[in-house]
N, C-alpha and C positions, 0 to 999 in steps of 0.2 A: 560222235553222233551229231548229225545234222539235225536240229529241231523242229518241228512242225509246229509257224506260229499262225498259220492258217484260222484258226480259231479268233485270232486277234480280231481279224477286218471279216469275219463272216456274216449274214445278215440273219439275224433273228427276231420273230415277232413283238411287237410292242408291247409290256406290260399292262395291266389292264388300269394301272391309272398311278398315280405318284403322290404320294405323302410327303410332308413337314413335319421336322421334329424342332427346328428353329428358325432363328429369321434369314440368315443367311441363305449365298446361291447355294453354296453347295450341303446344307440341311436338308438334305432330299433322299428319299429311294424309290423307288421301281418296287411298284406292289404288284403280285399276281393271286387271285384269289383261289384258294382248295375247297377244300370241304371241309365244314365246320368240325367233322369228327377226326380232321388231320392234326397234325404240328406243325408250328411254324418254323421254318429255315430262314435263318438270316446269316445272307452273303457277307461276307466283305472281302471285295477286289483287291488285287496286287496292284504290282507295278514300280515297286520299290521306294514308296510312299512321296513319289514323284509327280508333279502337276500333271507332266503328258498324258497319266494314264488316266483313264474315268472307267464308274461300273458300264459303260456300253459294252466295253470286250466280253465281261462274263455273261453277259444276255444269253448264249445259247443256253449255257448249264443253270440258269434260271429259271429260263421256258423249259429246256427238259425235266428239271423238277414239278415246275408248277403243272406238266403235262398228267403226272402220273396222278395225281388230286392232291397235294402238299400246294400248302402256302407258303407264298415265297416274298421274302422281301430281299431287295439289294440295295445295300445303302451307301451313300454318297459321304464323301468328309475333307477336311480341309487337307490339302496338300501343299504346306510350304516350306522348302525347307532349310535346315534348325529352328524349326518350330515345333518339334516334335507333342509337346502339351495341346495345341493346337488340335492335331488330331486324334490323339485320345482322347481330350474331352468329348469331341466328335460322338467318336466310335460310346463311350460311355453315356452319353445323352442319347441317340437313337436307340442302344438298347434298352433304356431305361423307359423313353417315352413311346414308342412302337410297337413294342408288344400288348403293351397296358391299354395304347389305342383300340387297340383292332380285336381285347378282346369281346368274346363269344363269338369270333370269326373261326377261330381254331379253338382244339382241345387242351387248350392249358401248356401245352409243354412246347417249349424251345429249344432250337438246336442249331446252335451257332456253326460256321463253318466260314472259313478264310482261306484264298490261296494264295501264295508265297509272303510278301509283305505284308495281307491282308489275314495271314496265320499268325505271322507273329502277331496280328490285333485280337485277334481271336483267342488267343493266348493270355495274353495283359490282359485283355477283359473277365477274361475265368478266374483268372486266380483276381485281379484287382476289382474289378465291375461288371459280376454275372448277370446277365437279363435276368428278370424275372420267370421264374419258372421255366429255368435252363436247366433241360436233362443231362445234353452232353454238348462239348466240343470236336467238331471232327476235321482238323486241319490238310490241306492238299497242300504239299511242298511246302511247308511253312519256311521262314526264316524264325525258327526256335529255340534260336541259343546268337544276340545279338552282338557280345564279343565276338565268338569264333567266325563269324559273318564278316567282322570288321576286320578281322587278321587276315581272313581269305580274302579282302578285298573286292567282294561280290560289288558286280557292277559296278565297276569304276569308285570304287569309294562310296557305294549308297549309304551304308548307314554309319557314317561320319556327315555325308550330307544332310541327312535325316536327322541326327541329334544336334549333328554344329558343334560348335567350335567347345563347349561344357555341358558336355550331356548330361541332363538332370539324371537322377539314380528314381529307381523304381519301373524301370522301363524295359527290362530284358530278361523274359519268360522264365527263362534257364535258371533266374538269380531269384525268381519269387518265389514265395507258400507254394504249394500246392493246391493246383484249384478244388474245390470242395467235389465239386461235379466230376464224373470221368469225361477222360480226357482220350481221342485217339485222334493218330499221326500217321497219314497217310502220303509215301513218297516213293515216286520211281525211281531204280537202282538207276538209272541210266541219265539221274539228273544234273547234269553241268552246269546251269543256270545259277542253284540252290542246292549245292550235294545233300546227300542223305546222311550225311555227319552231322547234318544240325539239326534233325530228327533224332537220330540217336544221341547228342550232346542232351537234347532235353529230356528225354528217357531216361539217362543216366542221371538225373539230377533231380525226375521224381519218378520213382520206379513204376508206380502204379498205372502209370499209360501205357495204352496197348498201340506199338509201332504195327503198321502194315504196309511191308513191301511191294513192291509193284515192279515187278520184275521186265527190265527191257524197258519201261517208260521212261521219257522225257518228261520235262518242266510242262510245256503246255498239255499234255497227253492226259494231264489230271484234271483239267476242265474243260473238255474236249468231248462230247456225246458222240461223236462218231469215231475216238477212237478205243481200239480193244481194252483200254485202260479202265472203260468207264462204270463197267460191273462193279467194279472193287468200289468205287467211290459212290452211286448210287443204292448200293446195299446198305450201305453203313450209315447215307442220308435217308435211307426210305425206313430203316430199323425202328425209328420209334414208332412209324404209321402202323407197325404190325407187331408192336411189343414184343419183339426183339431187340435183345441188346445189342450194340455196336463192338460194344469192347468187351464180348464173350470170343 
C-alpha cells in the first residue's frame, strides 16, 4: 500500500492563539477555543520523536476538532534524541500545567489523544502522568508496545534513536500499570508505517482497552479529515462532548 502523506504539507487555519507551559522554544502549543460546556482534547504529534517533525503537520485534525465546538490544544515538546526524559518531562509538564490554565474554559474533562510516536506519549502519560481530569486516552496508530517497535526496526532504528545508547526503564506503555483511566487504540489494518501488532501487543498486556480497527487504513489516514477513515477517529474524540463513552 502506497501511503497518502498528503496531510503532512496540507494548509490549515491558524489556531486562535499559543500557550506556554515553560521557558523553552518548544514549551508551547496551538490553543483553539470551544465552548466552555465541551472537553478539552490534547494532541500530541508523531513523527518518531524526531526533531524534523513539529505539531504543524497535525493542524488539520486540530482545526477539524476544534470546528465541531471541542477545545483543542496541540502541544509542542523537546525532540532530541537519546534524550528520551527530555521529552516526557515535556509531555508531563504541559499536561499538568494546561489544563489547570485554561480551566473554566472547558467542562472539566480531558481527553488526551496522540498519533504514532505521539500514542506512545499518550500512553506513558495515562498510566505515568494523567492530566488532570483525564477521562480517557484515545490513541491513532500508536507505537504501544516500544520493544516490539525496536525488533521491527520501525523507521530505521527510531526508537533506539529515541532512547540512545541505555534506555532509562519506565518508558514502554506495554511494560507499565495500567492506566487508571480507559484507554482505547485506534489503528488501520493496512498500517506499514506502525503495524497494528503494536496495538494489539498493548491490548494483550492490559486487557481492559478497547482496540478499534480500521479496516483498509493507512498510517496517515488516521489523522487525515478528508479521509474515509475519519468517522471512526472523530466519534471516539467527540464521545465525551455527548457523554458517550468511547470504549463502550
Amino acid at each position: 500500500m502506497v501511503e497518502d502523506r498528503s496531510v503532512l504539507t496540507r494548509p490549515a487555519p491558524a489556531p486562535d492563539g499559543e500557550l506556554r507551559y515553560g521557558p523553552g522554544p518548544d514549551h508551547v502549543a496551538d490553543h483553539w477555543r470551544g465552548r466552555p460546556d465541551a472537553p478539552l482534547i490534547v494532541v500530541i504529534h508523531g513523527g518518531f520523536w524526531r526533531p524534523d517533525y513539529d505539531r504543524r503537520h497535525i493542524r488539520p485534525l486540530a482545526h477539524a476538532l476544534a470546528r465541531t465546538g471541542l477545545n483543542v490544544l496541540s502541544i509542542e515538546y523537546r525532540r532530541v534524541p537519546g534524550a528520551p526524559r527530555l521529552t516526557t518531562a515535556d509531555v508531563a509538564a504541559a499536561l499538568d500545567v494546561l489544563p489547570v490554565e485554561l480551566a473554566g474554559q472547558y467542562d472539566g474533562r480531558v481527553v488526551v489523544t496522540g498519533h504514532s510516536a505521539g500514542g506512545h506519549l499518550a500512553l506513558w502519560a495515562a498510566a505515568s502522568a494523567p492530566a488532570p481530569g483525564l477521562a480517557a486516552t484515545v490513541t491513532l496508530a500508536a507505537v504501544a508496545d516500544l520493544a516490539l517497535a525496536d525488533r521491527l526496526g520501525l523507521d530505521d532504528g527510531a526508537v533506539r534513536a529515541f532512547l540512545g545508547d541505555t534506555p532509562p526503564d519506565g518508558l514502554d506503555p506495554a511494560r507499565l500499570p495500567s492506566p487508571a483511566r480507559p484507554v482505547v487504540l485506534i489503528h488501520g489494518t493496512a498500517d506499514e508505517i506502525v503495524p497494528a501488532a503494536l496495538s494489539r501487543a498493548y491490548r494483550e498486556a492490559h486487557p481492559d482497552t478497547r482496540l478499534i480497527d480500521v479496516h483498509d487504513a493507512g498510517h496517515y489516514a488516521l489523522i487525515d479529515p478528508d479521509n474515509t477513515a475519519w468517522p471512526a477517529v472523530s466519534s471516539n474524540l467527540l464521545a465525551p462532548a455527548t457523554d458517550a463513552e468511547p470504549w463502550q
